[in-house]
C-alpha positions as CSV (number, residue, x, y, z in Angstrom):
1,X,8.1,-13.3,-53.1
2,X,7.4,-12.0,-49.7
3,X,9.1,-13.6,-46.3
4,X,7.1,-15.9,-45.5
5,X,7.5,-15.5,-41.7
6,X,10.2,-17.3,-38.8
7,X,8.8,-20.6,-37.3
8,X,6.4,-20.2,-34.3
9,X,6.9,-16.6,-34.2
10,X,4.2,-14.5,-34.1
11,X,3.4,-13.5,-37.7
12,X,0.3,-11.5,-38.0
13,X,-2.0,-9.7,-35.0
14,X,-5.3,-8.7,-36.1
15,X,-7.5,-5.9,-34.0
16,X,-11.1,-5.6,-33.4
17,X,-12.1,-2.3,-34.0
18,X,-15.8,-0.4,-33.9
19,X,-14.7,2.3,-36.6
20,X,-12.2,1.4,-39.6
21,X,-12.0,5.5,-40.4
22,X,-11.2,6.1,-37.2
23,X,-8.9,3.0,-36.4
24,X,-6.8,3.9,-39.4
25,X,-6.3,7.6,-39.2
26,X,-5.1,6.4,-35.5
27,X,-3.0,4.1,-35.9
28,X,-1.9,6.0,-38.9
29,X,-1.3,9.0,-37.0
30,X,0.1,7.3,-33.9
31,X,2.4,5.1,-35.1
32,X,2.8,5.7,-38.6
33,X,1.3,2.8,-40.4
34,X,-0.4,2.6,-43.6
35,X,-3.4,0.1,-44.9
36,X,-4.6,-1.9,-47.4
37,X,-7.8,-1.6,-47.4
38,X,-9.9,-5.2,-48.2
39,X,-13.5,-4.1,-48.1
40,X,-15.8,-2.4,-45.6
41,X,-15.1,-4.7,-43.0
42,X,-10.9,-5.4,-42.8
43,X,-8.0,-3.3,-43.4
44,X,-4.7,-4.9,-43.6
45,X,-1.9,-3.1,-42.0
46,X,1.6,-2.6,-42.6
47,X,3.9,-1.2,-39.5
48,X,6.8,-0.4,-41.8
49,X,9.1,-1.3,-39.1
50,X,9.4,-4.8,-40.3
51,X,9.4,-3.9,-44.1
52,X,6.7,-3.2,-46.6
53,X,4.4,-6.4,-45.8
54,X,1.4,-6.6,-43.9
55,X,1.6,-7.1,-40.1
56,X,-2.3,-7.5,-39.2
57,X,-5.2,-6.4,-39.5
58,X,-8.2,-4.0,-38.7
59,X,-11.3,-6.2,-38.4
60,X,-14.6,-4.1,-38.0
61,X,-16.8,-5.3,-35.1
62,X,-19.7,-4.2,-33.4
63,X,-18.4,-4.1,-29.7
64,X,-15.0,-4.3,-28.7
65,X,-14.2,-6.9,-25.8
66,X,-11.6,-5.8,-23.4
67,X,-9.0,-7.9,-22.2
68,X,-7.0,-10.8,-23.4
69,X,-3.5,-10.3,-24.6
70,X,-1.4,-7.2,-24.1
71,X,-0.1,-5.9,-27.4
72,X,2.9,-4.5,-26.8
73,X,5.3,-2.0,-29.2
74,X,8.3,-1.3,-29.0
75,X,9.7,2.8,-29.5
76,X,13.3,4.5,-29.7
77,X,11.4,7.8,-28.5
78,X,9.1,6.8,-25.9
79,X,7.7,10.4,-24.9
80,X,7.6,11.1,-28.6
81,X,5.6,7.6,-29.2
82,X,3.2,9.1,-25.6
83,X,2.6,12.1,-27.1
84,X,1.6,11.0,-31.0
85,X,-1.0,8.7,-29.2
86,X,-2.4,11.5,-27.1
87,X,-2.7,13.6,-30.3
88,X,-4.2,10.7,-32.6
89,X,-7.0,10.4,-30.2
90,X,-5.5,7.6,-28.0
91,X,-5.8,7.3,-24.1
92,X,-3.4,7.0,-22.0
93,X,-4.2,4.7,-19.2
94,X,-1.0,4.3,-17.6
95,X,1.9,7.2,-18.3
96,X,5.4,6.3,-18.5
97,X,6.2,4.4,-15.9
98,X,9.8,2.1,-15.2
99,X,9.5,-1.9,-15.4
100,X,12.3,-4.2,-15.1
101,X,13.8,-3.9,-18.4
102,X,13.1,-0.6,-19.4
103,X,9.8,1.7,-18.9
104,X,6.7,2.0,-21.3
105,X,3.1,3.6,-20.5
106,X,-0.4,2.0,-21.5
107,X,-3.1,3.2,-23.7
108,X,-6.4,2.2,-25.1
109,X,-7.4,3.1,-29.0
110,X,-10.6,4.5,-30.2
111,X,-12.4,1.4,-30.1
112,X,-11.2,0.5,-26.5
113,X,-8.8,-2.0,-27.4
114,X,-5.6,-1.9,-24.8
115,X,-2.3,-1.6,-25.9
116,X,1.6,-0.9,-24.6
117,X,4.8,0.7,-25.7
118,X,8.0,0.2,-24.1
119,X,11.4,1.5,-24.3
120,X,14.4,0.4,-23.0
């Protein structure tokens, strides 16, 4: 049976996004997840860090609304995690810069949705 999850954490995140091909070979490129794939219109994800079961999920939209909640990731190789978005077709709206407790750099996927990485 799968874990069913810790009390009151956060258990799954669902994303908007405008494109489900291009979401996935994103994320998939960027950070290495893989999907389960629902119908045309929502794509389960699974971030592998936390085991083989599902984190979220892709949910197609027609418009992405900026703002809200910061996602934020966590990465072992920061530049390495900077790099992989640039090259998956992410943007990078703030590099690598130092916060208290570490450093991390901003980005926005393909379908404009706005997302962190830190390091410590």
């Amino acid at each position: 049976m799968a874990n069913p999850g810790v009390h009151h954490a956060i258990d799954y995140l669902e994303l908007s996004v405008t494109d489900m091909e291009e979401a996935t070979a994103f994320y998939g490129a960027a950070f290495g997840w893989s999907f389960n794939a629902y119908g045309p219109g929502y794509t389960g994800f699974v971030d592998h860090a936390r085991g083989e079961r599902e984190a979220g999920g892709l949910r197609l939209v027609d418009a992405v609304t900026t703002g809200g909640p910061l996602v934020v990731l966590y990465s072992t190789d920061l530049e390495a995690s900077e790099a992989a978005v640039r090259a998956a077709g992410g943007v990078i709206t703030k590099p690598i810069f130092t916060f208290p407790g570490g450093r991390r750099f901003e980005l926005r996927d393909p379908s404009g949705n706005a997302l962190a990485v830190w390091s410590q």
